[in-house]
C-alpha positions as CSV (number, residue, x, y, z in Angstrom):
1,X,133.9,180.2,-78.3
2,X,136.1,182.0,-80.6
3,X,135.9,185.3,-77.2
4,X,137.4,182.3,-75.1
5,X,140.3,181.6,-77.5
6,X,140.9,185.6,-77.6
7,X,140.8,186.1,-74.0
8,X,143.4,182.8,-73.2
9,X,145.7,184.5,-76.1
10,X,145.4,187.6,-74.2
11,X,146.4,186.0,-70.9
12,X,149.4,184.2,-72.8
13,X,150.8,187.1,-74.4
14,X,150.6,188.8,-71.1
15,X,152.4,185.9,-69.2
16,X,155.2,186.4,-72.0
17,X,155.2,189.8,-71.8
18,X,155.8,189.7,-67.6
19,X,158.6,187.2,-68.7
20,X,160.4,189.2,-71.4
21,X,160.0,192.4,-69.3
22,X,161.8,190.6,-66.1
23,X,164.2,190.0,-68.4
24,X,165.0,192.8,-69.9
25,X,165.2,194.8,-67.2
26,X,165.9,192.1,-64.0
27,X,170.0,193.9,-63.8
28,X,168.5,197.1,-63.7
29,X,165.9,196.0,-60.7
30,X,168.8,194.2,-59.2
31,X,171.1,197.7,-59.5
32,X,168.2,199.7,-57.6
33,X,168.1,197.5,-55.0
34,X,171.7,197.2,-54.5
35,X,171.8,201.1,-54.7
36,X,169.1,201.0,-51.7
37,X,170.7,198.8,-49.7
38,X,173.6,201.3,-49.8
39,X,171.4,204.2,-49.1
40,X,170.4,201.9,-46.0
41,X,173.8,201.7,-44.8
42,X,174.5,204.7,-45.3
43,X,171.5,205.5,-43.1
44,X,172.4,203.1,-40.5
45,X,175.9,204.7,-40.0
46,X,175.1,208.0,-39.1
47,X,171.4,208.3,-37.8
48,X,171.6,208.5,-34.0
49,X,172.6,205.2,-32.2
50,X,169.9,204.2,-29.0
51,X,170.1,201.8,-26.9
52,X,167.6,199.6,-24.4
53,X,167.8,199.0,-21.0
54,X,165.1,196.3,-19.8
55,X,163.9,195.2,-16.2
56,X,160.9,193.8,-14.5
57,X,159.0,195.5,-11.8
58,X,157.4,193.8,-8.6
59,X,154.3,195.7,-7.0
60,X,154.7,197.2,-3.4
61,X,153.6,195.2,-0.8
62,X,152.4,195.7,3.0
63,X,151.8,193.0,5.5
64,X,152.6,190.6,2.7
65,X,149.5,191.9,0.6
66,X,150.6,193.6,-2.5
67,X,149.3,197.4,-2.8
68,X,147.6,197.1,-5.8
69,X,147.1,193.8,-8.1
70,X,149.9,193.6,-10.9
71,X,147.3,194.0,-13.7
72,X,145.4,197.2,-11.9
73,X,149.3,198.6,-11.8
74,X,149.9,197.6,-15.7
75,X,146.8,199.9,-16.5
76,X,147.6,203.0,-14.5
77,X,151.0,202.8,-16.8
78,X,148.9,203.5,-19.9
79,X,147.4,206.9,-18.5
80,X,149.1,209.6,-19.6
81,X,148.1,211.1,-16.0
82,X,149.8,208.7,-14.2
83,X,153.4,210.1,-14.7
84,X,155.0,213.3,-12.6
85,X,156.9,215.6,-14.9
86,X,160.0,214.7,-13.2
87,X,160.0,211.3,-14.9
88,X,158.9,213.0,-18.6
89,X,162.2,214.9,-18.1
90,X,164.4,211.7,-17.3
91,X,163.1,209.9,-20.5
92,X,163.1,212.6,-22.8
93,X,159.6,213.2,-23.8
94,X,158.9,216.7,-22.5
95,X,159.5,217.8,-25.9
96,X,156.7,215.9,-27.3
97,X,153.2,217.5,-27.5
98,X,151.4,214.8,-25.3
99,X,154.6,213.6,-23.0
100,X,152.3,211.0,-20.9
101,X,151.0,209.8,-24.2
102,X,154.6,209.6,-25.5
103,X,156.0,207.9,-22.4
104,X,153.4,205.4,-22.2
105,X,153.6,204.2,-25.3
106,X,157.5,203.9,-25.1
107,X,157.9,202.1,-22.2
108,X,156.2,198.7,-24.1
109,X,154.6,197.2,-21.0
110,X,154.4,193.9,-21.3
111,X,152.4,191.9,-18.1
112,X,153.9,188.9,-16.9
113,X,151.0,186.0,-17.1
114,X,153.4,183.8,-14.6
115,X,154.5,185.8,-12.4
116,X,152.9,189.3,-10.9
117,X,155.8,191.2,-12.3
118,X,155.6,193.9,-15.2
119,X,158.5,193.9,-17.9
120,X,158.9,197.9,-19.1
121,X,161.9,198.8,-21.7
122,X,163.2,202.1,-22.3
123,X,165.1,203.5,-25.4
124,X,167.8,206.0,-25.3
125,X,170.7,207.8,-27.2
126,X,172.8,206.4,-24.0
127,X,172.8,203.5,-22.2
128,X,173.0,205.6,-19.1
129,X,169.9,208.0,-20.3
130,X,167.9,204.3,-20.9
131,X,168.3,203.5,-17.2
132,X,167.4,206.9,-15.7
133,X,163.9,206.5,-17.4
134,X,163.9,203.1,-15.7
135,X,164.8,204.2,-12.6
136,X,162.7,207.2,-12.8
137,X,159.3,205.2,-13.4
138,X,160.1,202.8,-10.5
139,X,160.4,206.2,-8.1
140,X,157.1,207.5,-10.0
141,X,155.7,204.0,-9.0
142,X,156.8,204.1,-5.3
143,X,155.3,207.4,-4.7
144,X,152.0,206.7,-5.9
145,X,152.3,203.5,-3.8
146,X,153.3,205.2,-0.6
147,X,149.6,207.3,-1.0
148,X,147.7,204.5,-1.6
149,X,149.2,202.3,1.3
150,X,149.8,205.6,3.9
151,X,146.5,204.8,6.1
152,X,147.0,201.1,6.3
153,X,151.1,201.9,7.7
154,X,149.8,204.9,10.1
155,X,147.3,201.9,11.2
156,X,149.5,199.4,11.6
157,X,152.2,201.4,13.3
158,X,149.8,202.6,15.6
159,X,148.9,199.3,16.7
160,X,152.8,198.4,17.3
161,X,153.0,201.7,19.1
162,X,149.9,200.4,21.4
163,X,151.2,197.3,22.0
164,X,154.8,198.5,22.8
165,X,153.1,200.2,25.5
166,X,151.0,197.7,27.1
167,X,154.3,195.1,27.0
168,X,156.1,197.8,28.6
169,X,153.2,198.1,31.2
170,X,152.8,194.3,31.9
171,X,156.2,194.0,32.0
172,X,156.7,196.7,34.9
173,X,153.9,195.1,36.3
174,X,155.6,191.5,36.2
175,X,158.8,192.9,38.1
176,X,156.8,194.1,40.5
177,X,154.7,191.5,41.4
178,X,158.1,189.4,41.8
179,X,159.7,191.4,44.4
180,X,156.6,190.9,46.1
181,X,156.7,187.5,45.4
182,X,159.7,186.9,46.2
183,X,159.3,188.8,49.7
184,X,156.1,187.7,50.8
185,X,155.8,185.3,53.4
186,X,153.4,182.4,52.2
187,X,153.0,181.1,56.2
188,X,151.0,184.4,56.5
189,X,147.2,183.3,57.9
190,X,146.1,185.2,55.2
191,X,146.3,182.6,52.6
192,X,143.7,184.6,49.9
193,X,146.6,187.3,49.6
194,X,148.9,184.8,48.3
195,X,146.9,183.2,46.4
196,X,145.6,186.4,44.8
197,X,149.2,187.5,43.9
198,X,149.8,183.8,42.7
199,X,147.1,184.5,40.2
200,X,147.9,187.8,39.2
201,X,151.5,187.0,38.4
202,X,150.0,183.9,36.6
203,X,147.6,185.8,34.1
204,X,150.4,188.5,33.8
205,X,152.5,186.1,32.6
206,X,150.1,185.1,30.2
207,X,149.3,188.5,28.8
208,X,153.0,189.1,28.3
209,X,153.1,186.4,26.1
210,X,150.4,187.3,24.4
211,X,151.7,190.7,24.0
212,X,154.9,189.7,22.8
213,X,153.6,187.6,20.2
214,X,151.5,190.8,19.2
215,X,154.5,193.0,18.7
216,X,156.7,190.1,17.0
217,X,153.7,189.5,14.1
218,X,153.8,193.3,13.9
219,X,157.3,193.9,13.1
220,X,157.6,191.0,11.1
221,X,154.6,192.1,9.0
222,X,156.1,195.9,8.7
223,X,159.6,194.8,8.2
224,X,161.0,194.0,4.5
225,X,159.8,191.2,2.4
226,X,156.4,191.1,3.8
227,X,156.0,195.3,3.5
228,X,158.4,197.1,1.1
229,X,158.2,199.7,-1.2
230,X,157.8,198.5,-5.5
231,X,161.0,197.4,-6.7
232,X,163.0,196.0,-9.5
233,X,163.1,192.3,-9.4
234,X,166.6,192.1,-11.1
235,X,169.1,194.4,-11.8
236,X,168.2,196.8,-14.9
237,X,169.7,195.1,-18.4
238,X,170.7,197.5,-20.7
239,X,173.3,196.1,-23.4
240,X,176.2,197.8,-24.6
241,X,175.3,197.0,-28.7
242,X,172.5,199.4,-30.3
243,X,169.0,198.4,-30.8
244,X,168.0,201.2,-33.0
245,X,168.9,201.9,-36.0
246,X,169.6,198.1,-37.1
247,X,172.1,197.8,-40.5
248,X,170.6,194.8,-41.3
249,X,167.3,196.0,-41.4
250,X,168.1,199.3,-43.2
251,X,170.1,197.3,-45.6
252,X,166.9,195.1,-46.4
253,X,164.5,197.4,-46.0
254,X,166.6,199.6,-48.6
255,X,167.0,196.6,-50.9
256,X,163.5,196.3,-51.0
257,X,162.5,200.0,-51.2
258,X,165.1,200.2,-54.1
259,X,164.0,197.3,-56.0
260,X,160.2,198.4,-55.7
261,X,160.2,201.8,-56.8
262,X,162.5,200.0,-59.9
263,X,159.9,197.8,-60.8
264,X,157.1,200.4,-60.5
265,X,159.6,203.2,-62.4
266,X,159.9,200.8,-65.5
267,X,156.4,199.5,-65.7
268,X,154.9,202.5,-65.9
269,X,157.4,204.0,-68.2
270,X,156.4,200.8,-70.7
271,X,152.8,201.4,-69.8
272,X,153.3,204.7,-71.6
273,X,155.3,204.1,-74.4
274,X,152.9,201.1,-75.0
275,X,150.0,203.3,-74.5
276,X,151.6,206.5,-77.1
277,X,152.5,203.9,-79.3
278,X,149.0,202.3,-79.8
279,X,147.6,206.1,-80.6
């Protein structure tokens, strides 16, 4: 019983002493902080200003497929490997030991869940520097792209190509079964004739259409929206006020920095005048 009562004066006297101690020294916590926040400030004004440039980026797409799914695309921007050495140069991480690592990091992916589109930020000493690295990554993007999708275009065109020809062929074909048509003399004896060129003209007709209808899909498939290279799907944002370093965070963060080391400055000092006291 009577270790109890020792142990709740102990707290008590502790509870006062916490109390007496913010008061005794609560201007001089106040001063450090106020002395950080200046330091923070001070900071603020002359480390080097950066600024962010912002857009979205919409896959490739061919025939109205895209080239790759959004979220394939997101990962391949995490791999070091992915990016050419032009594009560590135009966002300023050649100097770094592991540029790819660097790059990837800074660009903060972020994958749309609504919409297959992939938000990427850059951040620069210049606005104009911000959107070159932008800019860059797109081109990086398009030229990967342009492998992947290469046998499915040379494919595709090929098949135009072939079908351009046959039109051409059936077409030819269609004149010159109407000059005949036109000349031939339908009270002939020879009946089967006419009605043999009747019925080649007819199914002539019907393969142009057909053919026609082929090379329209075509070019309509390899013509822009339905095939076109990865692009931004707004203009690049990039504002004109700094992102980095914020005053009002250096001023906080300084407050509290200063205050801190205050706090842990004077308790420890009264730790050890307590402490050479008592021996």
């Amino acid at each position: 019983m009577n270790e109890h009562n020792h142990e709740t004066d102990e707290d008590e006297w502790s509870l006062t002493e916490l109390i007496d101690f913010l008061r005794e020294t609560w201007i001089k916590i106040v001063a450090s902080g106020i002395i950080g926040s200046s330091l923070g400030i001070g900071y603020a004004l002359i480390a080097p200003s950066k600024f962010q440039a912002t857009s979205s980026i919409q896959v490739g797409k061919v025939a109205g497929d895209d080239v790759e799914a959004p979220s394939v695309l997101a990962e391949k921007l995490k791999m070091p490997t992915y990016y050419m050495p032009s594009t560590f140069t135009a966002c300023n991480v050649t100097e770094e030991e592991e540029p790819g690592v660097a790059l990837a990091k800074k660009l903060n992916l972020k994958l749309n869940k609504n919409a297959p589109v992939i938000t990427i930020t850059s951040k620069e000493k210049s606005i104009e520097d911000a959107r070159k690295c932008l800019e860059s990554v797109l081109d990086n993007i398009r030229i990967n792209q342009n492998m992947l999708v290469k046998p499915l275009l040379e494919t595709k065109n090929k098949q135009l190509d072939n079908s351009k020809r046959s039109l051409e062929s059936a077409e030819n074909l269609s004149e010159m079964l109407l000059s005949k048509y036109k000349n031939f003399n339908f009270s002939d004896p020879q009946f089967s004739a006419a009605a043999l060129l009747l019925a080649t003209t007819l199914n002539n007709d019907i393969l142009l259409k057909d053919l026609r209808t082929q090379v329209s899909d075509l070019e309509i498939q390899l013509a822009p929206p339905r095939t076109k290279e990865a692009f931004f799907t707004t203009p690049i944002y990039a504002s004109s006020v700094r992102v980095e370093p914020s005053a009002i965070l250096m001023v906080l963060l300084g407050g509290i920095a200063g205050g801190v080391l205050a706090i842990a400055y004077l308790v420890g000092r009264r730790v050890w005048l307590k402490t050479k006291i008592t021996k």
